[in-house]
Backbone bond lengths (Angstrom), bond angles and torsions (degrees), N, CA, C in turn:
res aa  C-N    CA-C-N  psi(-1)  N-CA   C-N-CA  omega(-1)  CA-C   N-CA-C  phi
1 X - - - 1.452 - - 1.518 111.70 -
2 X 1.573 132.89 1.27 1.108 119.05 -169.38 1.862 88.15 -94.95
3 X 1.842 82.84 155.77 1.474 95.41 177.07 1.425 107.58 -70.05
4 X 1.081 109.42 -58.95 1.554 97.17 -171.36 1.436 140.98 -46.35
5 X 1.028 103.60 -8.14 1.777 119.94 167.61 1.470 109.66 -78.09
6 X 1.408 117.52 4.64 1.478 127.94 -152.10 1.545 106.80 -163.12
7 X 1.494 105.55 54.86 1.972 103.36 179.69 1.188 101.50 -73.12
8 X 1.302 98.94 125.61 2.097 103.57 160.68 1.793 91.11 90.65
9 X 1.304 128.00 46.81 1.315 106.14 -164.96 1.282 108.03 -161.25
10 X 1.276 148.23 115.59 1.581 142.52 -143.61 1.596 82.71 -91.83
11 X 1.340 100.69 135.81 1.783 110.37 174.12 1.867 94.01 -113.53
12 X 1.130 122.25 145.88 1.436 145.50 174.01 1.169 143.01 -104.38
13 X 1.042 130.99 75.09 2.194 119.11 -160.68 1.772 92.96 -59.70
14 X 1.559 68.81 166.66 1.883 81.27 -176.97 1.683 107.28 -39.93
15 X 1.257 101.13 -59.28 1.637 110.57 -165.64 1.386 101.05 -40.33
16 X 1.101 143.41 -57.23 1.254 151.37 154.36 1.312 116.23 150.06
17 X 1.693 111.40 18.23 1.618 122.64 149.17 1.202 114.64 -14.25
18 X 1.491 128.85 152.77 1.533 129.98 152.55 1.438 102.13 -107.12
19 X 1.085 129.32 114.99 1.420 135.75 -155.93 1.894 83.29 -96.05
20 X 0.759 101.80 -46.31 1.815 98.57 -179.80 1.480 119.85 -52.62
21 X 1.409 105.59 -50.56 1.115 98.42 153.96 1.525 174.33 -106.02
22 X 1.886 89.31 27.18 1.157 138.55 177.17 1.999 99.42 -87.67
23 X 1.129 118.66 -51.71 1.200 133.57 154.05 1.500 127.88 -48.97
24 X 1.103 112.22 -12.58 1.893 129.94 176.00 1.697 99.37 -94.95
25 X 1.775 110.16 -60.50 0.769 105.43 -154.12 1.814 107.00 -72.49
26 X 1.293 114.98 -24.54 1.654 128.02 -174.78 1.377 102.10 -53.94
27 X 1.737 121.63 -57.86 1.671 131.68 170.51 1.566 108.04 -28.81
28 X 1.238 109.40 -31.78 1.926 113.67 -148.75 1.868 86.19 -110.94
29 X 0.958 119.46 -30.46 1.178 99.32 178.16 1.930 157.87 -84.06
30 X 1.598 74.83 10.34 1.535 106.78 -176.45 1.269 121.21 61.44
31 X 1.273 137.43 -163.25 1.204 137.62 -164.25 1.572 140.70 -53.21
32 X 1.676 109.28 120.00 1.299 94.64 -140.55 2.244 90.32 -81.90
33 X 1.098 106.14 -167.87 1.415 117.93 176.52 1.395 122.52 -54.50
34 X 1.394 112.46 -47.34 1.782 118.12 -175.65 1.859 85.93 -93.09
35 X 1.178 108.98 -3.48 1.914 81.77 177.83 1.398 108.56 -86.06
36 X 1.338 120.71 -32.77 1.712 155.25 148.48 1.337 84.90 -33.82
37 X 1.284 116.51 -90.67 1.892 107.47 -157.77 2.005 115.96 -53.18
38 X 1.278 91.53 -34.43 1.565 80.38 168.58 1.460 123.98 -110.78
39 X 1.141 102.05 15.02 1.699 90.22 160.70 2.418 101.65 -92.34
40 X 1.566 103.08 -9.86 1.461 88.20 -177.59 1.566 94.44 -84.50
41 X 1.588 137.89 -27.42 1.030 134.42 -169.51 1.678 110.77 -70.51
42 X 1.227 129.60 -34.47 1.328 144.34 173.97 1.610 86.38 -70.62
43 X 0.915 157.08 -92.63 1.151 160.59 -114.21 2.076 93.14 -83.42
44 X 1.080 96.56 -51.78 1.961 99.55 -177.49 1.428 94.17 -65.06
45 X 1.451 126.45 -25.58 1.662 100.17 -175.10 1.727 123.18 -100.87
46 X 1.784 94.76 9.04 1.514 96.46 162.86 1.377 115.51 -91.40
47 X 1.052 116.01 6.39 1.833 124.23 -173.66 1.452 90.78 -69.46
């Protein structure tokens, strides 16, 4: 299942996910949740 064994190449989990392009869309979607939780935790401990 890893992409990289597979450049340029839709990889699939069993279920029949497109992990590639679940992986495209994550890049494009900006900030994930714990990057959110610790950029507010860095930010409350310069107060």
């Amino acid at each position: 299942m890893n992409s990289s064994n597979h450049p340029g190449k839709d990889v699939f989990a069993r279920s029949g996910t497109n992990v590639s392009e679940v992986k495209r869309r994550n890049e494009q979607s900006g900030l994930s949740y714990n990057q959110v939780k610790e950029m507010m935790a860095r930010k409350q401990n310069q107060k």
